[in-house]
MARGUMAR-71889 format. One record per residue: x, y, z of N, C-alpha, C, O in turn. Coordinates in steps of 0.05 Angstrom, whole numbers, plus 5000, padded with zeros to 4 digits. Each point is the difference from the previous one (the first is absolute). Layout:
N
XYZXYZXYZXYZ
...
This chain:
67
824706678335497850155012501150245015501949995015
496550254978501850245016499350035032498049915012
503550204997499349965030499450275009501050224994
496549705026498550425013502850075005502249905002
496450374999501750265005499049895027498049875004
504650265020499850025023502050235007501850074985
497550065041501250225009502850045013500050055024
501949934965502949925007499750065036501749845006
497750235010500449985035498549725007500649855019
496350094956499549725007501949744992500349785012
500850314967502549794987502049885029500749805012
499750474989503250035022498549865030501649915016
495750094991498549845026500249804996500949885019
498649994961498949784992501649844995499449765000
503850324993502449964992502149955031502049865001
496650325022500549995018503450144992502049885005
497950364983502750164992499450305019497850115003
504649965008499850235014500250194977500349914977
499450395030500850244981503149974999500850034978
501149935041502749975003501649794991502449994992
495549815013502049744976499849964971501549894984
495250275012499550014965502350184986501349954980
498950335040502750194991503149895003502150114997
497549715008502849875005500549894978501950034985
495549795013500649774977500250194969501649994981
496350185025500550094968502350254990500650124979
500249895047503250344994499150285008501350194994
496649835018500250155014499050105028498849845014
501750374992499150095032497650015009498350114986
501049785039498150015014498450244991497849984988
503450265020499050275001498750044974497750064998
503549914986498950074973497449764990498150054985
502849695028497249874984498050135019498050084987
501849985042497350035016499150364983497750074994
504850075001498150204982499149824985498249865009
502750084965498249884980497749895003498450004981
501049885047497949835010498350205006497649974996
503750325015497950205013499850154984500350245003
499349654975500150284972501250285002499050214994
503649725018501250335006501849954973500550194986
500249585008501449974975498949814974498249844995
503150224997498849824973501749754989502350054994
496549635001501949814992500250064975498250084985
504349895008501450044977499249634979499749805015
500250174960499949824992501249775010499049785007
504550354995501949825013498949795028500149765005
499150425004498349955036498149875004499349895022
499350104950497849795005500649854984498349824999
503850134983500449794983502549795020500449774995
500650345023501549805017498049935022499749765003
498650415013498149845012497649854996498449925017
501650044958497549794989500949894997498949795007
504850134981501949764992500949895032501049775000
498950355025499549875020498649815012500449835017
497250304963497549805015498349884979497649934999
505450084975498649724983497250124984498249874991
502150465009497349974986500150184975502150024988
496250075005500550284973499050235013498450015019
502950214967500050195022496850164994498950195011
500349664966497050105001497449835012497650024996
503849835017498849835029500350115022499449885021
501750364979500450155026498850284991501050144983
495849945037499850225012501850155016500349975024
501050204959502150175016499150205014497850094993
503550045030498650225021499350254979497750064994
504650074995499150134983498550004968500450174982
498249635018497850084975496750055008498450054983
């Protein structure tokens, strides 16, 4: 059964994950995921394909900031 789309900042609440430990866990810097989060940057495939494999999900189960 596919599972809703949800908005990756609700994932990471709900998950009870900071912005600073999700960048830890997945390789990179704080600074650069909170752009990504503030649409100053853009996730690269790579970026959402390690943070959906964080949280166990497909990365087209994640509303990303930038779409």
């Amino acid at each position: 059964m596919p599972q809703t789309q949800r908005i990756l900042s609700e994932i990471m609440l709900q998950n009870s994950v900071s912005l600073r430990r999700l960048a830890a866990r997945v390789g990179m810097s704080p600074s650069l995921l909170s752009l990504m989060c503030n649409r100053k940057r853009t996730f690269r495939i790579e970026h959402k394909f390690n943070i959906a494999k964080y949280f166990n999900l497909d990365m087209d189960d994640i509303i990303w900031p930038d779409q």
